[in-house]
C-alpha positions in Angstrom: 65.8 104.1 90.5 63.2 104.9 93.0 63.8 107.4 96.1 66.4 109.8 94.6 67.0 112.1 97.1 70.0 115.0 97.6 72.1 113.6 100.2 75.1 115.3 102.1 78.1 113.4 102.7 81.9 113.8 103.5 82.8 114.3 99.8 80.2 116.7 98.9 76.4 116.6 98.3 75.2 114.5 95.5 71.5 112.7 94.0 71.4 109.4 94.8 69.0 106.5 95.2 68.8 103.4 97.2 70.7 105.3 100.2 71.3 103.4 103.1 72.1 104.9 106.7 73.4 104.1 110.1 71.7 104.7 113.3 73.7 107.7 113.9 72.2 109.5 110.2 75.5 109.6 108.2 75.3 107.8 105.1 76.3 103.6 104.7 76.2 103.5 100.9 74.6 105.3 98.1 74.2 104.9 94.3 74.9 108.1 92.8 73.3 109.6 90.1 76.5 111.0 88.5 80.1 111.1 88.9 81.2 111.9 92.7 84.8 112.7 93.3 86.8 111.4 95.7 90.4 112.4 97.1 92.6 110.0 98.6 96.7 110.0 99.0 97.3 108.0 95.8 95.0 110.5 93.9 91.8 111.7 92.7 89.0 108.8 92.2 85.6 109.1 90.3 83.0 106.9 92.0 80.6 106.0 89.1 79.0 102.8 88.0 76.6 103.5 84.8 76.8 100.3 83.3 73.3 97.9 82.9 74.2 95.5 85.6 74.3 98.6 88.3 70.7 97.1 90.0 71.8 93.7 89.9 73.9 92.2 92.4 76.9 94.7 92.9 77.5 96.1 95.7 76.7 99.9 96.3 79.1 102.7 94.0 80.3 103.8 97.3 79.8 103.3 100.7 80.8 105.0 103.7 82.5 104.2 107.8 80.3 105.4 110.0 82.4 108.3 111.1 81.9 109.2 107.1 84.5 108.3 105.7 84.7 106.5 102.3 85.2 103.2 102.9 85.0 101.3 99.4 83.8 102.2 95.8 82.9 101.0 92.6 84.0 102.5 89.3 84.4 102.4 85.2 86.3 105.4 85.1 89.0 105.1 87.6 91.7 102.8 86.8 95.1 102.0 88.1 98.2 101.8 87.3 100.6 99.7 89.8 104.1 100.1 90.2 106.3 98.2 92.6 108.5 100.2 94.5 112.3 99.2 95.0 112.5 96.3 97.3 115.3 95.3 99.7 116.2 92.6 96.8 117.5 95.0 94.3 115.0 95.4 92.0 114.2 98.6 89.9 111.6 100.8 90.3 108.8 100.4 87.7 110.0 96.8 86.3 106.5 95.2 87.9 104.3 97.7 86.7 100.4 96.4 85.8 97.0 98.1 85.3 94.0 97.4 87.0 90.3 98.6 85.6 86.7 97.9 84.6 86.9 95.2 81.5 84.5 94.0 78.8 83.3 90.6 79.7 80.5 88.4 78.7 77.2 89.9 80.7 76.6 87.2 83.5 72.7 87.8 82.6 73.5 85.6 80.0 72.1 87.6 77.3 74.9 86.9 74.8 77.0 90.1 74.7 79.9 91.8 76.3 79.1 94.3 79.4 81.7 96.5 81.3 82.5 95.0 85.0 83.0 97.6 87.2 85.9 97.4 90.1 85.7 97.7 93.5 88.4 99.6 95.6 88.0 99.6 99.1 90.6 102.1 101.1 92.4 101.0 104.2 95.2 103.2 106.3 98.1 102.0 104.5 96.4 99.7 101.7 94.1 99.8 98.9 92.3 96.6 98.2 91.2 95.9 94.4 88.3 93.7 93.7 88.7 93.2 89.3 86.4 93.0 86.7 86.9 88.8 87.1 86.3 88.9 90.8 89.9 88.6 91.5 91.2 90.4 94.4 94.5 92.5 94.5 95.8 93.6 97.8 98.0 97.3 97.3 100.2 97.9 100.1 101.0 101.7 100.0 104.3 100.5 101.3 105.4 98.3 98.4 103.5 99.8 95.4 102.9 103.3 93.7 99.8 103.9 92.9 98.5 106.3 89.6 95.1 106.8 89.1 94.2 106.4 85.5 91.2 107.9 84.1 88.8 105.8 81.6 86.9 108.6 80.4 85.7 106.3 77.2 84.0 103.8 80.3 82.3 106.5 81.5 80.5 107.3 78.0 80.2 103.6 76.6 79.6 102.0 80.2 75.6 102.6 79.7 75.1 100.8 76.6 73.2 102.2 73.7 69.5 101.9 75.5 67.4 99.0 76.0 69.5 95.5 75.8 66.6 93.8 75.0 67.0 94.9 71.6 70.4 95.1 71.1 72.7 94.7 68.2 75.8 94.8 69.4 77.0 98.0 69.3 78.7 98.6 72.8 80.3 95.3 73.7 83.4 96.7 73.8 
C-alpha cells in the first residue's frame, strides 16, 4: 500500500492507507494496517481484512458517517452468532440460531485455489446488516435477534496466505 499515514478517528488512532475524507476532515474510509477495535451494543468487533484480495474490488475495512461514526466494516476475525429471540408465536429462544463469518471459497481471480472472503457488517440504529462471504445479504433486526460476536482468531493468522500466490502450493486454502 502506498500513503500510509497515522490517522485519528472515533475509535482510536491507527496506520492506514488509501484514506479517504469528507469535506469537513473526518475520515470516509480507511484500510488499516492492523486490527482496529470497534465497540458497538452487540459487542466488541475487530475490523481487519488481511486476506490477498484486500486491493481488489472490496470495499474499504471500515468506513466512517461523516459525524465519525462507524458506519460499516469488513472483517475475517469477527463472526456472528444469531439467535432469534422469542416471538409473539411461541417459539423458544435459541431454536433459530445460525453463524455468520468470513468462508473459504474459490479466489474469484481465478487462480485455482481457496481464498478467505471477508464480511461486511454495516451498523444501523436498531439493525446490523450482514453482507456474507457469498455476497448474500442478512438483515439483523436488534429487535428480533441476539447477536454474539464470535472471534476467528485462526482467520486473522491464515487470512494472509503463505506469501506470494503466484507460487503457491496449496497450503492455506482452508
Amino acid at each position: 500500500m502506498s500513503n500510509i499515514q497515522e490517522i485519528e478517528t472515533s475509535v482510536g488512532t491507527f496506520r492506514a492507507g488509501r484514506v479517504e475524507f469528507y469535506e469537513n476532515g473526518t475520515v470516509r474510509s480507511a484500510e488499516p494496517e492492523q486490527q482496529v477495535f470497534f465497540s458497538h451494543q452487540t459487542g466488541l468487533y475487530i475490523a481487519y481484512d488481511n486476506t490477498p484480495l484486500r486491493d481488489e474490488k472490496h470495499l474499504p475495512t471500515i468506513e466512517f458517517a461523516e459525524d465519525g461514526t462507524v458506519r460499516a466494516l469488513r472483517t475475517v476475525g469477527t463472526g456472528l452468532i444469531c439467535r432469534r429471540k422469542n416471538d409473539a408465536a411461541g417459539g423458544e429462544k435459541g431454536c433459530s440460531a445460525f453463524q455468520i463469518g468470513a468462508e473459504w471459497r474459490p479466489d474469484p481471480r481465478n487462480t485455482g485455489a481457496n481464498v478467505l472472503i471477508p464480511i461486511r457488517i454495516q451498523f444501523f440504529e436498531n439493525e446490523l446488516v450482514v453482507t456474507d462471504s457469498d455476497g448474500k445479504v442478512i438483515h439483523l433486526s436488534l429487535d428480533e435477534y441476539d447477536i454474539q460476536v464470535d472471534y476467528l482468531t485462526d482467520n486473522i493468522v491464515m487470512g494472509g496466505g503463505c506469501g506470494d500466490c503466484s507460487t503457491c502450493n496449496g497450503c492455506c486454502n482452508g
